[in-house]
N, C-alpha and C positions, 0 to 999 in steps of 0.2 A: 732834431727830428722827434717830432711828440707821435707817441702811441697811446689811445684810447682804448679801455673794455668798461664792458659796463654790464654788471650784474643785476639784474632785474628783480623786481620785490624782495629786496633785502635791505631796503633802507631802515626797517625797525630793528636789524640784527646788527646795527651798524660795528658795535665795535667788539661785537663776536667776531665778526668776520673781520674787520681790519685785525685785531689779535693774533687771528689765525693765518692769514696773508703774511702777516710779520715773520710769524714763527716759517713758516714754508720758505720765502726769501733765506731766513736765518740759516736753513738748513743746506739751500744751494750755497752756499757760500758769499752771499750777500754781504758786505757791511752796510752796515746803517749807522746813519750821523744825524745831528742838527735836527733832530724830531722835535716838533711840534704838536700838540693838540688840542683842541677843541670839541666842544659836545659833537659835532657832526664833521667835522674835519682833520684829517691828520695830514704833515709837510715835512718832506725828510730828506736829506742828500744821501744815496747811494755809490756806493762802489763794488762791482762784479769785472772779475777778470781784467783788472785794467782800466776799464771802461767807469765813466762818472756820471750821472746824472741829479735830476730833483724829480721823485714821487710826492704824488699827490693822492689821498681816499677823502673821498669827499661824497657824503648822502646828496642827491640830487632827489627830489621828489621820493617817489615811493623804491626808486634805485638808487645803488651804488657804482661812482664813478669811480676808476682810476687810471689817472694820466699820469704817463711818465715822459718826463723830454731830457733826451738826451745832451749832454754836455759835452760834445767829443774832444775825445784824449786824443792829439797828434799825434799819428805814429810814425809819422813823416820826421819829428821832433828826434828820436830817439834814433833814428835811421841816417842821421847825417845829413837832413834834408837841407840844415840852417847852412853846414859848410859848404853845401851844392851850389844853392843859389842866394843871392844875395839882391837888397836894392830890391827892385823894379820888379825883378824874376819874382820873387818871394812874395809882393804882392799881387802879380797881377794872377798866380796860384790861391793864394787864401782867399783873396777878393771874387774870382770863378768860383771858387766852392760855397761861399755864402751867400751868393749870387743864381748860384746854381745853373752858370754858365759857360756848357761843356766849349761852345768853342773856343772861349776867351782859356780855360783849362787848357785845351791842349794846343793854343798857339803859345801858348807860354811855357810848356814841357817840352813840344818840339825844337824852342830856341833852348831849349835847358837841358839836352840830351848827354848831350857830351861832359855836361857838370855832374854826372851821374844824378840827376831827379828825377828819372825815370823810374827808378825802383822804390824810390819815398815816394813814388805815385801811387805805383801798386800796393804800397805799404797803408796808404790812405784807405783801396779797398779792401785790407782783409780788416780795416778797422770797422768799414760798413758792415761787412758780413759777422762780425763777433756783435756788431748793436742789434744788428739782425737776431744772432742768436740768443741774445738777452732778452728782447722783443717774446722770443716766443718762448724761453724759461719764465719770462715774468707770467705769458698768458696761461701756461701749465699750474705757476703756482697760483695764479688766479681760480682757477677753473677747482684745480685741490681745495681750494679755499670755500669755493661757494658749495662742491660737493660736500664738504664738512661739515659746514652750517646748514646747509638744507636739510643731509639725514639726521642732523641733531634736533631740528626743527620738527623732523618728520616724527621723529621719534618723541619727543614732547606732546608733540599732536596723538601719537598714539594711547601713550600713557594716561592724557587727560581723555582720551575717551574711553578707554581702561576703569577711569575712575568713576567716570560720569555714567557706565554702565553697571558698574557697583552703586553706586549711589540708586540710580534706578531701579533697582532688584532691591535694595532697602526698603526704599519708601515702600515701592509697592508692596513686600510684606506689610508694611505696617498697616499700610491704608487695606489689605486684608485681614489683618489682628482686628483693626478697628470697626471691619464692618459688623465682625462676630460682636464685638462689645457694645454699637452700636442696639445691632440686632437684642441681644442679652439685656440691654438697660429698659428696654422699650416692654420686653417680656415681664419683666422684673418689678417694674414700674404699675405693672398692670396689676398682675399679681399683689400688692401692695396697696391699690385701690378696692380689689376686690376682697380682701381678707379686711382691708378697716371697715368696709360695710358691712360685714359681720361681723362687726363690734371688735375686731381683735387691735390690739395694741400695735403697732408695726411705726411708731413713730422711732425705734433704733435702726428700722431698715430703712427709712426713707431718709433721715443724715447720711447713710451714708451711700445711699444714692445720688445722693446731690452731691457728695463730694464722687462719685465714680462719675456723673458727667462733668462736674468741671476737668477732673483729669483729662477726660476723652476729648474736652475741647479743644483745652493744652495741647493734646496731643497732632489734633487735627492742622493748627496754627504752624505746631513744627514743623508737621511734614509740607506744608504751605510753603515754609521756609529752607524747606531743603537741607534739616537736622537730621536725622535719621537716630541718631544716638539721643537725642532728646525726647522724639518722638517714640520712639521704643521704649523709655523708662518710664515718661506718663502713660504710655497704654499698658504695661507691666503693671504701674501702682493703680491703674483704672479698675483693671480685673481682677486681682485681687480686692480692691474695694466691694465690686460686684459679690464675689464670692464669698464676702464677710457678709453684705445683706441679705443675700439667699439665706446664709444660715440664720440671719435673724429674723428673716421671715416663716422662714421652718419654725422656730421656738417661739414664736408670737403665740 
């Protein structure tokens, strides 16, 4: 008897969440055997309460599958079923069950009353009802699983827009440093035109005007680039540049 779930958009967290599926299993008291895996698949034999199966996590598309089919443990086996009935009896019981055909079942229990198989009947369903119960232990530790990885997800997600709003409150300082410097260069620049046309000397202000725009170019390109630490250190050596040509155009 196979049971499906299937987790949705988490085929890129594939083996975050198979990890954590593992671990939750681990914790119900799960064994796990005969693991296998693969970049997008993992295949295991189970054992819970008795009960034996093969799991399967496997990415399908942009989700995550997992199927489990049960392998049912006879408890008809342990119950004295074999000394009950024999022959014919005993087949044409396992052959209904696989078959999944109740009349063929209980025309064959009712000849087999008196060999006591009627209790390794009943024994067969409480083996349904504990697959049952593993059924929906598996889909709790599914569901733990996917809530795990989601708020971890979530939480990533947060954090990178945490950053990416810091980042943005950088630049934009800078690209406001820069309009002053901008502004200041153009001043500066001017000033430096109009003092050589009266004859004054200003060829040490204007080296290092030219090196205070290239800074501010530099600097421009960073923030383009989404440095912020880069572009803050050439707009730092830009103004300072600046502020050394003012003084030499004062002493010109």
């Amino acid at each position: 008897m196979p049971f499906a779930y299937v987790v949705e958009g988490l085929a890129p967290r594939f083996n975050e969440f198979s990890d954590k599926l593992l671990s939750e299993l681990a914790l119900r008291g799960t064994q796990i055997t005969d693991i296998s895996r693969s970049e997008r698949r993992i295949d295991m034999s189970t054992e819970h309460m008795g009960e034996k199966g093969r799991l399967a996590i496997y990415a399908e598309g942009s989700n995550i599958k997992i199927v489990y089919t049960v392998e049912r443990e006879r408890k008809e086996v342990k119950e004295g079923f074999v000394g009950a009935l024999t022959g014919g009896a005993l087949g044409g019981i396992l052959g209904g069950l696989l078959r999944g055909d109740s009349e063929a079942i209980a025309d064959t229990v009712a000849g087999a009353v008196a060999g006591g198989a009627l209790g390794a009947y009943h024994g067969y369903e409480r083996s349904i009802e504990e697959q049952t119960e593993f059924a929906r232990m598996l889909a709790e530790a599914v569901r733990d699983a996917e809530n795990y990885v989601r708020e971890r997800v979530e939480e990533r997600r947060r954090l990178e827009q945490e950053r990416l709003e810091e980042l943005r409150r950088e630049l934009e300082d800078v690209e406001w440093e820069l309009s002053n410097i901008y502004a200041d260069l153009i001043a500066l620049k001017e000033e430096a035109q109009i003092l050589a046309s009266e004859g004054r000397d200003v060829s040490s202000a204007k080296r290092r005007l030219e090196i205070a725009e290239r800074l501010y170019n530099e600097a421009k390109r960073a923030v383009a680039a989404k440095e912020p630490k880069e572009a803050k250190a050439k707009a730092l050596a830009a103004r300072k540049m600046l502020d050394r040509a003012r003084d030499a155009l004062w002493r010109s």
